[in-house]
C-alpha positions, -999 to 999 in steps of 0.1 A, spaced: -544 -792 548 -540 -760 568 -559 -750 599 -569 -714 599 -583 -692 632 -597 -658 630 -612 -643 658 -626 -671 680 -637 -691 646 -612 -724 636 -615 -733 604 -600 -769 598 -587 -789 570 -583 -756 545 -564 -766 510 -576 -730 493 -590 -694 497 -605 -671 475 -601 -635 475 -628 -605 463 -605 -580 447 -625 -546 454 -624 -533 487 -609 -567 502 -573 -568 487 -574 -537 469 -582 -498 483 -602 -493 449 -628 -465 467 -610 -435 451 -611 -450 413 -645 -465 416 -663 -433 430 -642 -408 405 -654 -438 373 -692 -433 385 -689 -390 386 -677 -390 355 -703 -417 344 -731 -399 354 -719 -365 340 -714 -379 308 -746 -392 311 -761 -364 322 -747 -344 294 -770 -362 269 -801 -367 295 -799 -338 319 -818 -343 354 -802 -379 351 -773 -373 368 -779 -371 408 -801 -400 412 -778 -420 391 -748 -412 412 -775 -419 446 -783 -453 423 -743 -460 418 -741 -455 460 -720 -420 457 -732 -396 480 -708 -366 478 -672 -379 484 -685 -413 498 -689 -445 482 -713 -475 499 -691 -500 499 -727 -523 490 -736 -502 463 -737 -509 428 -707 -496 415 -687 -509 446 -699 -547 442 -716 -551 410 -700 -565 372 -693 -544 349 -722 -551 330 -746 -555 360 -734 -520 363 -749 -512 324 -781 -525 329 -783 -505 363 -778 -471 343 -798 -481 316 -830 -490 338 -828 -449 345 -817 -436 309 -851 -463 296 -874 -442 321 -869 -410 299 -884 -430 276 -861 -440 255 -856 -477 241 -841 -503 257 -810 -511 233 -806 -475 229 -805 -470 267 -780 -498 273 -755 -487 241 -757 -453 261 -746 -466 293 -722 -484 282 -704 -459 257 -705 -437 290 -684 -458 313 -661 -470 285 -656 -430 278 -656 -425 315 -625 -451 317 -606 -437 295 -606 -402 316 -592 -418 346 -560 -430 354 -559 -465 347 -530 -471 372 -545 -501 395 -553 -490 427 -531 -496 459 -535 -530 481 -547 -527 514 -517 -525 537 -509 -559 548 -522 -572 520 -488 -586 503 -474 -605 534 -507 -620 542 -508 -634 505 -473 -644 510 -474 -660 544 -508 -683 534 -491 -693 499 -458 -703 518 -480 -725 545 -494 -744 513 -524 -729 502 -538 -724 468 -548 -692 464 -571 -671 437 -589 -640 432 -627 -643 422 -640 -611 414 -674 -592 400 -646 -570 379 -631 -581 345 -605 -610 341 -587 -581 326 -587 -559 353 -580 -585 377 -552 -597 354 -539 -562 354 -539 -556 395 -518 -592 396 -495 -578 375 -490 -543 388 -489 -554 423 -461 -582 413 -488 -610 430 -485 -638 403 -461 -657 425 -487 -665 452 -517 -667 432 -524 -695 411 -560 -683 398 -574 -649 386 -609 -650 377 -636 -621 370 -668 -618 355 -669 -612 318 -702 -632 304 -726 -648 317 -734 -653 359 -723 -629 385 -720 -630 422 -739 -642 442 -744 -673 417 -724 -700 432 -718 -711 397 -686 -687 400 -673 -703 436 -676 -737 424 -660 -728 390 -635 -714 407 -622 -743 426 -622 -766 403 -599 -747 384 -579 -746 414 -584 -785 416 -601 -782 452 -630 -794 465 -657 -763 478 -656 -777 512 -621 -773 517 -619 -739 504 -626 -703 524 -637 -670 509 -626 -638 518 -647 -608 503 -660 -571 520 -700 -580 505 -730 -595 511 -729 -616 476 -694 -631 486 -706 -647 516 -741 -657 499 -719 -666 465 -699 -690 492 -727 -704 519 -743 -716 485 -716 -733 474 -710 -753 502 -679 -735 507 -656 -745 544 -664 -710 555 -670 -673 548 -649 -645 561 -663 -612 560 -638 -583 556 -648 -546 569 -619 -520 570 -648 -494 580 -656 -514 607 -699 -521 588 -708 -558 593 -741 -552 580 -724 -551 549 -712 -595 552 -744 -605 563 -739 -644 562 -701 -644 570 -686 -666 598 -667 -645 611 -663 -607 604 -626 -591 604 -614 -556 601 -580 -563 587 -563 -595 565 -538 -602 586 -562 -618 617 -564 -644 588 -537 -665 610 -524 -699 605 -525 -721 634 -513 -753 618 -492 -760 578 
């Protein structure tokens, strides 16, 4: 049991915590707004008019990406049916919409470099420093296992995780299904396990579940964007350890 403090807020009796991969571990802002351009224009290529108000709909306005838009916090998936809603209002049919979403973002993919993006800095010895005080640690993300799996391995972060979960099928965040999924893999009780994510859905995804606590992460400095976190942070190392 580990005692945690951030900011004024103690957090007592802490076996686990759970990490959001997107904009809390990992700077993915540049990847995710050039994957939603190219969406959109390849989109827009078969549907023209489409392609602003799907980019406004993904959250990219120019160069900047709303770090609680769709793009930035949904699953992939989620992310289909979003597009699809706006290719179905041209009138075309539903399954046709949604296979031309998807073809679009799996072609869009393949344009950009695949390299994971780079971890926050700070990231690696605050990982390091929680695993060695004795905490389990996992990422629980609204990406792919796969792409999660693939940003573990790039970063070299397998040592200090022991779980590394996305959403494929079925429930997304904010479903609490996920949280409580997630710790019993980790073979820890809900209660004795935090989560760390930069979104509104972590911290409803957590209070749900009856999680120990919420920590809402904000390198831009928006805490409208946690709503519902304990305690709102700017960087991971005010995660401190006060007693191992």
């Amino acid at each position: 049991m580990v005692t945690i403090k951030c900011r004024n807020i103690t957090f007592s009796n802490i076996q686990a915590i759970l990490f959001d991969k997107n904009g809390t571990l990992e700077n993915s802002e540049v990847y995710l707004r050039s994957l939603a351009q190219r969406g959109a224009r390849l989109i827009d290529a078969q549907i023209p008019g489409i392609g602003e108000p799907l980019l406004m709909a993904f959250g990219v306005n120019g160069n900047n990406l709303d770090p609680a838009g769709i793009v930035a916090v949904a699953s992939r998936r989620e992310t289909e049916v979003a597009a699809a809603a706006y290719i179905a209002e041209t009138g075309r049919g539903w399954f046709e919409s949604l296979k031309i979403a998807r073809q679009a973002l799996d072609e869009a993919e393949k344009y950009i470099d695949q390299t994971p993006s780079p971890l926050f800095v700070g990231s690696l010895d605050v990982l390091k420093s929680l695993f060695e005080a004795g905490l389990k640690l996992g990422i629980l993300s609204a990406a792919t296992t796969q792409e999660v799996q693939r940003f573990v391995a790039y970063h070299q972060l397998s040592d200090y995780l022991q779980l590394e979960m996305g959403v494929d099928e079925g429930p997304s965040k904010p479903d609490p299904v996920l949280f409580l999924q997630a710790c019993q893999a980790l073979g820890v009780e809900p209660s004795a396990t935090l989560m760390v994510g930069d979104s509104v859905g972590d911290m409803q995804m957590a209070r749900d579940a009856k999680a120990a606590g919420c920590i809402g992460i904000t390198w831009i400095g928006k805490s409208d964007h946690v709503q519902g976190a304990d305690v709102v942070i700017n960087q991971l190392d005010e995660i401190q350890i006060l007693e191992a």
